[in-house]
C-alpha positions as CSV (number, residue, x, y, z in Angstrom):
1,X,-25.2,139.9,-170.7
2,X,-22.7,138.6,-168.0
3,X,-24.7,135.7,-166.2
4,X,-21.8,134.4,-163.7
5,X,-19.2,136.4,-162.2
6,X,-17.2,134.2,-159.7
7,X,-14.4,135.8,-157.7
8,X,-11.5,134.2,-155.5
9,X,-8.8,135.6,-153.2
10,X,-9.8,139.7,-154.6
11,X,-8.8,142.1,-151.7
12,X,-11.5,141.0,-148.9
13,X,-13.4,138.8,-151.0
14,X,-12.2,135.0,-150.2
15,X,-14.9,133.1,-152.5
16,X,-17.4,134.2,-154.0
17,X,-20.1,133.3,-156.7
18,X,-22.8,135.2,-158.2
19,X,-25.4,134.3,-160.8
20,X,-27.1,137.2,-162.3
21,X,-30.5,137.9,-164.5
22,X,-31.3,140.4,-167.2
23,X,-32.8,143.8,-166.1
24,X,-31.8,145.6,-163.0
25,X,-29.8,144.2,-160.9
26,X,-28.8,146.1,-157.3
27,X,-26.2,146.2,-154.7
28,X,-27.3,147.3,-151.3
29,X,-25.6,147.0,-147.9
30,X,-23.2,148.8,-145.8
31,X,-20.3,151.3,-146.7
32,X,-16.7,148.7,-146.9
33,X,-18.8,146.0,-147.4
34,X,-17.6,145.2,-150.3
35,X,-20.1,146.3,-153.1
36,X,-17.6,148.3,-154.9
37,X,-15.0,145.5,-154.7
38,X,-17.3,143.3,-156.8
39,X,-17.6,146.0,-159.6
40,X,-13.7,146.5,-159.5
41,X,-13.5,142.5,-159.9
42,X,-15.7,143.2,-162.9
43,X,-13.4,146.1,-164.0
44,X,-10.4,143.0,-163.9
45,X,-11.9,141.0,-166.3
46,X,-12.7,143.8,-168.6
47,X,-9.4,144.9,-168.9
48,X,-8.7,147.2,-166.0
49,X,-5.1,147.4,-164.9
50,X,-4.8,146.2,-161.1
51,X,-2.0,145.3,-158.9
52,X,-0.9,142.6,-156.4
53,X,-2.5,145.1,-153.5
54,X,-6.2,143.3,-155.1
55,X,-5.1,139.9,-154.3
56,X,-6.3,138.5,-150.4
57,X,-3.9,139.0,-147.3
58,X,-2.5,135.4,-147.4
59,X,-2.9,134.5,-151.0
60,X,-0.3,133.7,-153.8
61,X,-2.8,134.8,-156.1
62,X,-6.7,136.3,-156.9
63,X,-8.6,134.6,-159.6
64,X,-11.7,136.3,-161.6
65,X,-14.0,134.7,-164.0
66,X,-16.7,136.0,-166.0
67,X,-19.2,133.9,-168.0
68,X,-21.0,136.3,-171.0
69,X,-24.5,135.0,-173.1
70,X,-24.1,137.0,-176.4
71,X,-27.3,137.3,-177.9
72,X,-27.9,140.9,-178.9
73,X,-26.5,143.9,-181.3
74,X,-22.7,143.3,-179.8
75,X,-22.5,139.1,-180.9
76,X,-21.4,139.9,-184.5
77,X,-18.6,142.4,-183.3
78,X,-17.6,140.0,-180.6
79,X,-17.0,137.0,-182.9
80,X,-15.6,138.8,-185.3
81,X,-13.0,140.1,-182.7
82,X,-12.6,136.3,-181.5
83,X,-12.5,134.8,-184.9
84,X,-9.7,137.2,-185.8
85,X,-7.8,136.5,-182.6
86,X,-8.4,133.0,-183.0
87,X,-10.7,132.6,-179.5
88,X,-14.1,132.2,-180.8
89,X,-15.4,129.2,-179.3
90,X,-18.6,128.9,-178.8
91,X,-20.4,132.3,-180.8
92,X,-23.2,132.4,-178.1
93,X,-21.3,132.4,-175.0
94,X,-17.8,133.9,-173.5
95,X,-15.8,133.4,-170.7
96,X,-13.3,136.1,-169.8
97,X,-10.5,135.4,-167.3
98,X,-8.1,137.2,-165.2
99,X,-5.6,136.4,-162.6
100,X,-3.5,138.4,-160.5
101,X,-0.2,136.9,-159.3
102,X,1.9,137.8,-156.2
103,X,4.8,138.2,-157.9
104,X,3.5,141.2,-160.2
105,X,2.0,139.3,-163.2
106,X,-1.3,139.6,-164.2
107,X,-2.7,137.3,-166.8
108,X,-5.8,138.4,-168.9
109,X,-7.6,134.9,-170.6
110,X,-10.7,134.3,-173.0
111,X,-12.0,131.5,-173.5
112,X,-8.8,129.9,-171.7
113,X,-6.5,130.9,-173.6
114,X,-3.8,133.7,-172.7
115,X,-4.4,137.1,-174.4
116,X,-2.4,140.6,-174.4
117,X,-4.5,143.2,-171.8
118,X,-5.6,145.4,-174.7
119,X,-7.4,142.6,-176.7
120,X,-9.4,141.4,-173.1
121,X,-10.0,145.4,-172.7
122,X,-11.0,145.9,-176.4
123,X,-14.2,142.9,-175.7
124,X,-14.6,144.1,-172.4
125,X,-15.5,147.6,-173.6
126,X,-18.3,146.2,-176.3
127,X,-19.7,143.8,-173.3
128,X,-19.7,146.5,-170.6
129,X,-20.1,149.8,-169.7
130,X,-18.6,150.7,-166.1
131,X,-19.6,154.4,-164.4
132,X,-17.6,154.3,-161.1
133,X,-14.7,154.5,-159.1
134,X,-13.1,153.0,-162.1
135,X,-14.5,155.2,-164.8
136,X,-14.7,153.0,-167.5
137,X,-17.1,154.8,-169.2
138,X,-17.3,155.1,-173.0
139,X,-19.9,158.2,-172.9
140,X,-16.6,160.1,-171.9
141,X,-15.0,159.2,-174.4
142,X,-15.5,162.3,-177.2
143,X,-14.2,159.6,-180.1
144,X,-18.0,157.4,-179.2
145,X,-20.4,160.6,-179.4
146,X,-20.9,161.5,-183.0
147,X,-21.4,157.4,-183.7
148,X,-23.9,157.8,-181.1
149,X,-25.8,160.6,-182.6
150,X,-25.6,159.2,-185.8
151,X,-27.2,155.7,-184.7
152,X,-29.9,157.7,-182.6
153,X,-30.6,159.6,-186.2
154,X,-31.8,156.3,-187.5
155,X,-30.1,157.5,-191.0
156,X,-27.6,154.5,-191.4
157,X,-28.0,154.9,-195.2
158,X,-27.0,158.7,-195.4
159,X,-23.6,157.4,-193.8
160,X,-23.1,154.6,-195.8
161,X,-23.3,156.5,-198.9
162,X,-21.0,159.2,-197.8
163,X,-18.8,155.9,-196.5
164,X,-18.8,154.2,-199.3
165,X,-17.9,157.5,-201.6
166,X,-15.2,157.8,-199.0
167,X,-13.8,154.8,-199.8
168,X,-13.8,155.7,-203.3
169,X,-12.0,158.4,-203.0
170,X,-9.4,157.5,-200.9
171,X,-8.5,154.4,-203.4
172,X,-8.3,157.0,-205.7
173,X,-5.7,159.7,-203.8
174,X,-3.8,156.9,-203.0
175,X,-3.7,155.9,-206.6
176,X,-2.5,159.4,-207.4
177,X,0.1,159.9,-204.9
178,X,1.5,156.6,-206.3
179,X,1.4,158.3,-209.7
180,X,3.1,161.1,-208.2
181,X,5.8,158.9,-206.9
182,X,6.5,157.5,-209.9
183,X,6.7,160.7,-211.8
184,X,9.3,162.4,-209.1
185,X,11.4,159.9,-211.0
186,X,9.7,159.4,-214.5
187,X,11.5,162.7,-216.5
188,X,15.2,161.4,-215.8
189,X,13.9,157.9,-216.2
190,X,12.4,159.0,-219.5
191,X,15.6,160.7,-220.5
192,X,17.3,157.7,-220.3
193,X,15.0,155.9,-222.1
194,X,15.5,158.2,-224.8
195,X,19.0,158.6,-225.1
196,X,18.9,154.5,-224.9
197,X,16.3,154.2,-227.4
198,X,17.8,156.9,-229.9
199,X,21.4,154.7,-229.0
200,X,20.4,151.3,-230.1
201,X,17.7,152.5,-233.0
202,X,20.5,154.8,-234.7
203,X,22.8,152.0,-235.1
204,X,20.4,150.1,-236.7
205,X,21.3,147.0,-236.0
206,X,21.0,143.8,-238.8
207,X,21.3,140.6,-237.2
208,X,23.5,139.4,-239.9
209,X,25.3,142.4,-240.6
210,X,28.2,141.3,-238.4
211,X,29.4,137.9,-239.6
212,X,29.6,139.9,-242.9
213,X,31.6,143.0,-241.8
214,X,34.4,140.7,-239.6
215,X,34.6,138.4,-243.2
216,X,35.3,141.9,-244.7
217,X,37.5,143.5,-242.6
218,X,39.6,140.3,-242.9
219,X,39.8,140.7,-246.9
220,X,41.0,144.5,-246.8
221,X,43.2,143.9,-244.0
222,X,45.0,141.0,-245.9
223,X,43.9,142.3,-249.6
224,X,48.1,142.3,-251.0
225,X,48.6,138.9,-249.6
226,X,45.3,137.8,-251.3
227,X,46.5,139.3,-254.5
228,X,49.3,138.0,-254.6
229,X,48.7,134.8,-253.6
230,X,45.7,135.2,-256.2
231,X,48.5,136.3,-259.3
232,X,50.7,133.1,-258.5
233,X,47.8,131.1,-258.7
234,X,46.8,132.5,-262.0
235,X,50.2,132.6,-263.8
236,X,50.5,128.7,-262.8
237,X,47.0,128.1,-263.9
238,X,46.9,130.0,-267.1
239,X,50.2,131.7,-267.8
240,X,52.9,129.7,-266.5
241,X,56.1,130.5,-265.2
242,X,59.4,130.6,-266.9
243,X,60.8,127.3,-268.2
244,X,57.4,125.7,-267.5
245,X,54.0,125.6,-269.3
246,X,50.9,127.0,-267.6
247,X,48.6,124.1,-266.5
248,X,46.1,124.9,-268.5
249,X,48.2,124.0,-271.9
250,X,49.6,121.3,-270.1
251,X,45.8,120.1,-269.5
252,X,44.8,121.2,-272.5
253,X,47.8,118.8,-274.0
254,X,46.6,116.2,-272.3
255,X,43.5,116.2,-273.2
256,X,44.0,116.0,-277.1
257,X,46.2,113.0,-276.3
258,X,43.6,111.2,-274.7
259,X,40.8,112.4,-277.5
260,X,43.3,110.9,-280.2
261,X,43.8,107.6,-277.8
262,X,40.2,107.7,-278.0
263,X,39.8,107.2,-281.6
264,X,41.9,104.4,-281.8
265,X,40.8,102.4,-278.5
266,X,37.2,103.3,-277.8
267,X,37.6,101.8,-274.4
268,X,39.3,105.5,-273.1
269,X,36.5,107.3,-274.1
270,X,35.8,108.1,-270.6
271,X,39.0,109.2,-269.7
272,X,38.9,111.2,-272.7
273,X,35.9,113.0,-271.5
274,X,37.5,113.2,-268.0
275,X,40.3,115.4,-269.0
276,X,38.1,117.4,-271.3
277,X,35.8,118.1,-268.4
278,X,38.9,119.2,-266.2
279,X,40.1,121.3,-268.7
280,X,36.8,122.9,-269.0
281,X,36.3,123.3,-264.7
282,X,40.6,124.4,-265.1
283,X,38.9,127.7,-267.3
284,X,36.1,128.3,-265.3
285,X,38.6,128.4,-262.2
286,X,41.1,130.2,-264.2
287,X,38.0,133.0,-265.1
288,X,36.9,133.0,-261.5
289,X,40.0,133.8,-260.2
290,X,40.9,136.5,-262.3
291,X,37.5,138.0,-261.9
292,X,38.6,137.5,-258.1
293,X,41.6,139.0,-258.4
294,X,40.4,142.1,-260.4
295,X,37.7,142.5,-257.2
296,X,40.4,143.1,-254.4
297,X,39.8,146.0,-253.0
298,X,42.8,148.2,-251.6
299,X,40.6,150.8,-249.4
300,X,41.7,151.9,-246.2
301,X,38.6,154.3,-245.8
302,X,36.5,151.6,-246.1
303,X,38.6,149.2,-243.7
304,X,37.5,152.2,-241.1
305,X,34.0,152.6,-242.1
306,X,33.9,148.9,-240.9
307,X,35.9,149.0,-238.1
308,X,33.7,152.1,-236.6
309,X,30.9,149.9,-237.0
310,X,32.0,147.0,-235.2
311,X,33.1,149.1,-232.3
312,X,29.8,150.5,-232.0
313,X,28.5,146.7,-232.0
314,X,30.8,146.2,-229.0
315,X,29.4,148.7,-227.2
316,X,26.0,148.2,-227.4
317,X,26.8,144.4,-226.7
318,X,28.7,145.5,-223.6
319,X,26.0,147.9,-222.2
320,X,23.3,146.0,-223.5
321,X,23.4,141.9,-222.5
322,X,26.4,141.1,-224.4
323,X,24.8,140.6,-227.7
324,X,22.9,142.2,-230.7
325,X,20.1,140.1,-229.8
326,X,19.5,141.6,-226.3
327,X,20.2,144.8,-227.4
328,X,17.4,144.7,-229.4
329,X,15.2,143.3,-226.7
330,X,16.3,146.3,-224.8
331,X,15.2,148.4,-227.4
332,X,11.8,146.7,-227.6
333,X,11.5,147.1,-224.0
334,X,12.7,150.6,-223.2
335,X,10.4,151.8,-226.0
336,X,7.4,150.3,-224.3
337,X,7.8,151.8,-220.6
338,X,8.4,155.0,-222.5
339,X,5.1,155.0,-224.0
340,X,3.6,154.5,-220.4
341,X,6.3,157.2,-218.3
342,X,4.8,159.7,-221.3
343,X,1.5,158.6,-220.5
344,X,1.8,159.1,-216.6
345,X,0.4,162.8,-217.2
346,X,-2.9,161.7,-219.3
347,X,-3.3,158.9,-216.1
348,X,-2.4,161.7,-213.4
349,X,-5.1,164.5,-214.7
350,X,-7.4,161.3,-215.6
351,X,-7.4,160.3,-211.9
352,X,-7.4,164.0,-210.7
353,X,-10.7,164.4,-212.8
354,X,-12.0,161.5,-211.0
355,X,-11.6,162.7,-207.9
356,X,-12.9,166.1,-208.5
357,X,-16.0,164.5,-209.2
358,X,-16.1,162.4,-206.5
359,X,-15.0,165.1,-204.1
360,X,-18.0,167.1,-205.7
361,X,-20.5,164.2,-204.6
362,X,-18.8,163.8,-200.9
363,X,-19.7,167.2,-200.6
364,X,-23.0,166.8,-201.3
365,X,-23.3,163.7,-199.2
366,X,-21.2,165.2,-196.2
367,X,-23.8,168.3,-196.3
368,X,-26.7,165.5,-196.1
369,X,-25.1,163.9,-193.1
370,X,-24.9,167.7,-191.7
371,X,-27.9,168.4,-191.6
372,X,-29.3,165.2,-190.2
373,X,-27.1,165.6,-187.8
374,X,-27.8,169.1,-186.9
375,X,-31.8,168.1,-186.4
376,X,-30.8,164.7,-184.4
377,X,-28.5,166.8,-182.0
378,X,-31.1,169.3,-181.2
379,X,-33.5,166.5,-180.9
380,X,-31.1,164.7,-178.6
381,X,-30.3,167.4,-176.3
382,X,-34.1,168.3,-175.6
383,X,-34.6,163.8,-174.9
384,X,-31.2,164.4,-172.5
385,X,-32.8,167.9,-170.8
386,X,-36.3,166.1,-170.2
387,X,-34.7,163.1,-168.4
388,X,-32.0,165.9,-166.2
389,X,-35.2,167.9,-165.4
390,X,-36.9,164.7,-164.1
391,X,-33.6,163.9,-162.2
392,X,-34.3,167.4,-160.5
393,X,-31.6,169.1,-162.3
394,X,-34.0,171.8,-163.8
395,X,-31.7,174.0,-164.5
396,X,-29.0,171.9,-166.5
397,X,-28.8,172.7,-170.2
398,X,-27.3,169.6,-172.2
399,X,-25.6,170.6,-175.8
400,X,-24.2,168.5,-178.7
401,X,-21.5,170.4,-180.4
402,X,-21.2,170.2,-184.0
403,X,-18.6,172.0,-185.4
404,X,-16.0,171.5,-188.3
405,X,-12.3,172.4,-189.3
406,X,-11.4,174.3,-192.3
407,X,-8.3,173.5,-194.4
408,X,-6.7,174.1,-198.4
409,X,-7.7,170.5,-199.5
410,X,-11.2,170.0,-198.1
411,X,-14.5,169.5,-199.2
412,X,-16.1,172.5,-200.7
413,X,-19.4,173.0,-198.2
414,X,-21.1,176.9,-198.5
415,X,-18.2,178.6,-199.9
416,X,-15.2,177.0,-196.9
417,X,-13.3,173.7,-197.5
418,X,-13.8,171.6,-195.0
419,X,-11.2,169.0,-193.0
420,X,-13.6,165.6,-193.6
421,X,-12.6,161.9,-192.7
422,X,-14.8,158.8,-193.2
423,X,-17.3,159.9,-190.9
424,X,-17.7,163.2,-192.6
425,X,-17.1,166.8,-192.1
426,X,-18.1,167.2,-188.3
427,X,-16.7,167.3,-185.0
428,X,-19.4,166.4,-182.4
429,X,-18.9,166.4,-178.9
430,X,-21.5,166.5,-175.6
431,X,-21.7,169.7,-173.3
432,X,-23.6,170.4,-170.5
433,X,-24.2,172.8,-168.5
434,X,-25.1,172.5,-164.7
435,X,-25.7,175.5,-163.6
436,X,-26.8,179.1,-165.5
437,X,-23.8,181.3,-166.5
438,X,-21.1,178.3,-166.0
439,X,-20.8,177.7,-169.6
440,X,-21.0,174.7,-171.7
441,X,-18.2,171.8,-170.5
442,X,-16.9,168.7,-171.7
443,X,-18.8,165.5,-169.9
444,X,-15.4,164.6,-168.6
445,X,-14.9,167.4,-166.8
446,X,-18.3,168.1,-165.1
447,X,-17.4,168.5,-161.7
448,X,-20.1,167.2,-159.5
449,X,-20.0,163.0,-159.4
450,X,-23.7,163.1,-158.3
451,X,-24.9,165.3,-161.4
452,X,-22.3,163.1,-163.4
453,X,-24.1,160.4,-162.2
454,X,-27.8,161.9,-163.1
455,X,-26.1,163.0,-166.4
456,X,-25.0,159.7,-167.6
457,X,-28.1,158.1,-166.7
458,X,-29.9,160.4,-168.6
459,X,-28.4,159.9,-172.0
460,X,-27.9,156.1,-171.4
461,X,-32.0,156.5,-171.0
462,X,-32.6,158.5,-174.2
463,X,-29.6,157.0,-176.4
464,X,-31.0,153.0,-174.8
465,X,-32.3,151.9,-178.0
466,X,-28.6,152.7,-179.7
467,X,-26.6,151.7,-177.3
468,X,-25.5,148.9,-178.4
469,X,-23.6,147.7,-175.0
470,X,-25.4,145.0,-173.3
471,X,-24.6,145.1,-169.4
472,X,-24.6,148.8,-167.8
473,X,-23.2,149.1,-164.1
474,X,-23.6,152.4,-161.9
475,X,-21.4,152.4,-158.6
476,X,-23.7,154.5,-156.4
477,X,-25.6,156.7,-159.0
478,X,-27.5,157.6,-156.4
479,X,-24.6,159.6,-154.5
480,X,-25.7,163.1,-153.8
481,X,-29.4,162.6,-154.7
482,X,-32.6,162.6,-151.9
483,X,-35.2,159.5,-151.7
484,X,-37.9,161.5,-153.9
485,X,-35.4,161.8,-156.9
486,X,-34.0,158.0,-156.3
487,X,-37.4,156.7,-156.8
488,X,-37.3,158.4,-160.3
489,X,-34.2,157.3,-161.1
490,X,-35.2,153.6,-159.8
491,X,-37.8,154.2,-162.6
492,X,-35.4,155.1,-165.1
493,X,-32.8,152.4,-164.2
494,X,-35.7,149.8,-164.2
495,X,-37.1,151.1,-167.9
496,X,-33.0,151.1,-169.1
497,X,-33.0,147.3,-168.2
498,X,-35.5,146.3,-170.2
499,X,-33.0,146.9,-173.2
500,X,-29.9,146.3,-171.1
501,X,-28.9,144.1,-167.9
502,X,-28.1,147.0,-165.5
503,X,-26.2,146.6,-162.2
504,X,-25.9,149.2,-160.0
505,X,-24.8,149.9,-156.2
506,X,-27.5,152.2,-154.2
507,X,-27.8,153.4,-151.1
508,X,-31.4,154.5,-151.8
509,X,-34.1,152.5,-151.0
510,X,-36.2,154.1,-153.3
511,X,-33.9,153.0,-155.8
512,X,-32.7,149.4,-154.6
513,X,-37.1,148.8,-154.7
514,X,-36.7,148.5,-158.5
515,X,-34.1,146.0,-158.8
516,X,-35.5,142.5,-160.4
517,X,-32.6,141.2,-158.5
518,X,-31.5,142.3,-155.0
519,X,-28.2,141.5,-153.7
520,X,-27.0,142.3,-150.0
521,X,-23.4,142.8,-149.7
522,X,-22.2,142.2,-145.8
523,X,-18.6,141.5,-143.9
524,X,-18.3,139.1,-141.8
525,X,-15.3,138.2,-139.4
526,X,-13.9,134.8,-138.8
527,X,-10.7,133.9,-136.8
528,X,-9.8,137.7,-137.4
529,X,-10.8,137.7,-141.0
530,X,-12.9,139.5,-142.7
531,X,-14.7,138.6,-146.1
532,X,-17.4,139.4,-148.3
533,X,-20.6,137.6,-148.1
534,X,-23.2,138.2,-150.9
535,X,-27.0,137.3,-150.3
536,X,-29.8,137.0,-152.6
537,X,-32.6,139.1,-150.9
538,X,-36.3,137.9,-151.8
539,X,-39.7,138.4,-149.7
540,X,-39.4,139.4,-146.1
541,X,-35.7,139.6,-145.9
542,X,-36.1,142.5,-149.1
543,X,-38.3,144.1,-146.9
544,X,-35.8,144.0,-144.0
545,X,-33.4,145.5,-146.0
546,X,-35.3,148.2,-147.3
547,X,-36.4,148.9,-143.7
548,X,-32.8,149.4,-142.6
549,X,-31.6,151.4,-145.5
550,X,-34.4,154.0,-144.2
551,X,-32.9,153.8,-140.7
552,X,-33.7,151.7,-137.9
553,X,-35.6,148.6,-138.1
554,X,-38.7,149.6,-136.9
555,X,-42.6,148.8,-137.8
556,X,-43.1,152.1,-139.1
557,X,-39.4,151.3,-141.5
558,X,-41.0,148.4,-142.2
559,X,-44.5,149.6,-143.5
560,X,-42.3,152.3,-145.2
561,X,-40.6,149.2,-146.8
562,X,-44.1,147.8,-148.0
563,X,-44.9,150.8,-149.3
564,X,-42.0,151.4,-151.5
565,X,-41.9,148.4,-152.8
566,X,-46.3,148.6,-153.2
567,X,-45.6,152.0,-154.9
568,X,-42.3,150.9,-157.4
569,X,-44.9,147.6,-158.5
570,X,-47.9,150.0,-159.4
571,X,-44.9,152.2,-161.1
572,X,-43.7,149.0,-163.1
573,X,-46.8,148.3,-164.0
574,X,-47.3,151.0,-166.3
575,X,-43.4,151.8,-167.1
């Protein structure tokens, strides 16, 4: 609830502070005075746009300070709000700011610090509700009225159900449409795949194969120098050449001589061995070689065959990391996101099952929170009719609107498929009707501001234990109304503020007799100025007040006064 509003420099108000209670609060005194003023100060600090014309004749600039006690339904949303903007100081107490420079800036604050205008208007709308001049009203406001039928349905867990089947469902659909995504692009990305997979696995590919086919190639391309070199070799080894012995009959000489030197000196018995083991490695060379030599291949075809092959290497090195190696990887790799690209179709009727189902059981759900819905509004609309009647608008007729939008991909409800969001199927809205045969209107456009006035009071009465919105403010409620009906609606105002702080501005002294605070609102005029002055009214001077607002002081006013104020106590009494 706001407990201090102090005001400096704002239009004809030079300083001013005021210190407020809980429960009803009024604003009495003369037209111009100023009442209004102090609500439209209020509006500042809640967020309403204002211009340099607010600030005092004289003044570089009009200051406005509010100071909030958060103690009910709205403290958990407010801190929340503060904590995320980082301006939660104390979480039982706000102060809201706002200051309105001559040069055309306008500076919104909480709790001293500097905030954008829609994050002061966002708290001020969840502190207070404003019916006035300034219309900051949230019961006009279509977007509030099927939250407020569902809290006054007292069926919180029939919309968190639905909610949280909501919330399945759209993790779900957004799931699929990234599935979808992916797919758009999924058939040429598995064609690739393919052709890349069928590419590399064709070839198949031996890491060792190609140090063996470049050794190869290198024999068949040189194969005549290799046998040739391989036939002079042999004939010097084994056949010899002409005029000369081949080595190994040289060797083979040279070996009995040492055998024979052997015998006769054993000390060359080494040796001896020596040159028979050379002779013997001499043969197995000689044998190799042949065997080598008869092994050279003169094959053109297959010098192809192998050339072919280690193109093909090059190519898939080239496309495919620069090596074997990687190409392989690839392989590995392109194989696996081809399993999963073929198994987006299994995942994309998988999910579409799921939310089928879950469609199925939003359905259900929605058609609950339908039909709750549909018995709360009637109940609603006979509470609102009953508090109009009592208001003496007997003839007004007060509807809640609950209707729904059909389209392709809704919820299946009685044979229609429904347009739902996470608040269900319906569209609810308030109507009334002021007068037989007008019709049913929208709330904003009633056109009367007196039976706006008796309207908005009436569902603020019947929708007070829902209303989550601490502080209430009516700027002359009372316009268009006689004494009889303002002492009803001082009643009603009085009963409201037992769940709410309400302020309001009154003409009525039937009405201003409820308030558990009274407030008179006068000008005064100083050195040709004029200001504001606010002044607490209590005992006599109440009484005085009351008097005047019934017309000229007078003893017979002033016994009227008594008795207003003797009948509204006996009326509290029992309240």
């Amino acid at each position: 609830m706001l407990e201090e509003l102090r005001i400096r420099d704002f239009a004809i108000i030079d300083d001013l502070t005021l210190q407020f209670k809980s429960g009803l609060v009024v604003f009495t005194g003369e037209t111009g005075a100023g009442k209004s003023i102090i609500l439209d100060a209020l509006g500042a600090i809640l967020g309403s746009r204002v211009d340099t014309t607010s600030i005092r004749k004289g003044a570089d600039r009009a200051i406005v300070e509010g100071f909030f006690r958060l103690d009910g339904p709205e403290k958990e949303f407010i801190n929340e709000l503060l904590d995320r903007e980082g301006l939660l100081e104390e979480p039982d107490r706000l102060w809201l700011g706002r200051e309105i420079r001559a040069e055309g800036r306008s500076v919104a604050r909480v709790n001293g610090r500097t905030v954008s205008l829609s994050v002061q208007s966002e708290i001020g709308e969840a502190l207070v509700d404003v019916h006035g001049q300034s219309d900051h009203l949230s019961l006009l406001k279509v977007r509030n009225h099927r939250d407020l039928l569902d809290r006054f349905a007292h069926d919180q867990e029939s919309l968190n159900t639905y909610q949280s089947q909501f919330k399945d469902w759209s993790a779900l659909g957004k799931q699929l449409a990234e599935l979808h995504a992916i797919e758009k692009t999924a058939r040429d990305r598995a064609d690739m795949l393919k052709y890349q997979i069928q590419e590399i696995g064709d070839a198949r590919i031996k890491l060792d194969e190609e140090d063996g086919l470049a050794q190869e190639r290198t024999r068949l391309m040189n194969a005549e120098t290799l046998s040739s070199l391989s036939q002079s070799a042999l004939a010097l080894l084994d056949e010899g050449t002409e005029g000369g012995s081949a080595a190994t009959d040289l060797l083979g000489q040279a070996a009995r001589d040492l055998a024979e030197l052997a015998r006769i000196d054993p000390q060359l018995q080494a040796l001896a061995q020596q040159a028979e083991d050379a002779l013997s490695s001499l043969s197995d060379l000689t044998y190799e070689l042949r065997g080598y030599l008869e092994g050279i291949e003169f094959n053109p075809n297959r010098l192809d065959q192998i050339e072919e092959r280690l193109d093909l290497f090059n190519r898939l090195k080239r496309k495919y990391g620069g090596s074997l190696a990687s190409a392989l990887s690839h392989l590995r790799l392109a194989t696996q996101e081809l399993e999963k690209v073929e198994g987006l179709e299994e995942q994309i009727v998988e999910v579409e099952q799921k939310i089928g189902q879950i469609k199925e059981n939003l359905a259900i759900s929605a058609l609950k929170l339908s039909e709750r819905r549909r018995l709360s509004a009637s109940q609603l609309a006979d509470g609102v009719e009953q508090q109009l009647h009592l208001l003496e608008m007997e003839k007004a007729r007060f509807q809640v609107a609950q209707s729904v939008v059909e389209t392709e991909q809704g919820l299946e409800l009685d044979g229609r498929a429904l347009a739902f969001d996470t608040n269900g199927v319906d569209q609810i809205e308030f109507l009334i009707e002021t007068n037989p045969g007008e019709g049913f209107k929208p709330l904003a456009k009633t056109a009367s501001g007196g039976e706006t006035s008796r309207l908005m009071l009436a569902l603020k009465t019947v929708l007070a234990e829902v209303d989550h919105i601490p502080t209430l403010v009516f700027d002359e409620i009372d316009s268009g109304i006689g004494g009889r009906v303002g002492m009803t609606v001082g009643g009603m105002l009085w009963d409201l503020g037992k769940r709410h702080q309400v302020l309001c501005v009154t003409h009525l002294p039937q009405l201003a007799a409820f308030g558990d605070q009274h407030f008179h609102v006068t000008k005064r005029s100083d050195n040709d100025r004029t200001a504001t002055q606010v002044v607490q009214l209590q005992g006599d001077s109440r009484v005085e007040e009351l008097a005047a607002m019934l017309g000229a002081s007078t003893s017979v006013t002033l016994q009227s006064a008594r008795e207003i104020l003797h009948t509204v106590a006996i009326k509290t009494s029992t309240i």
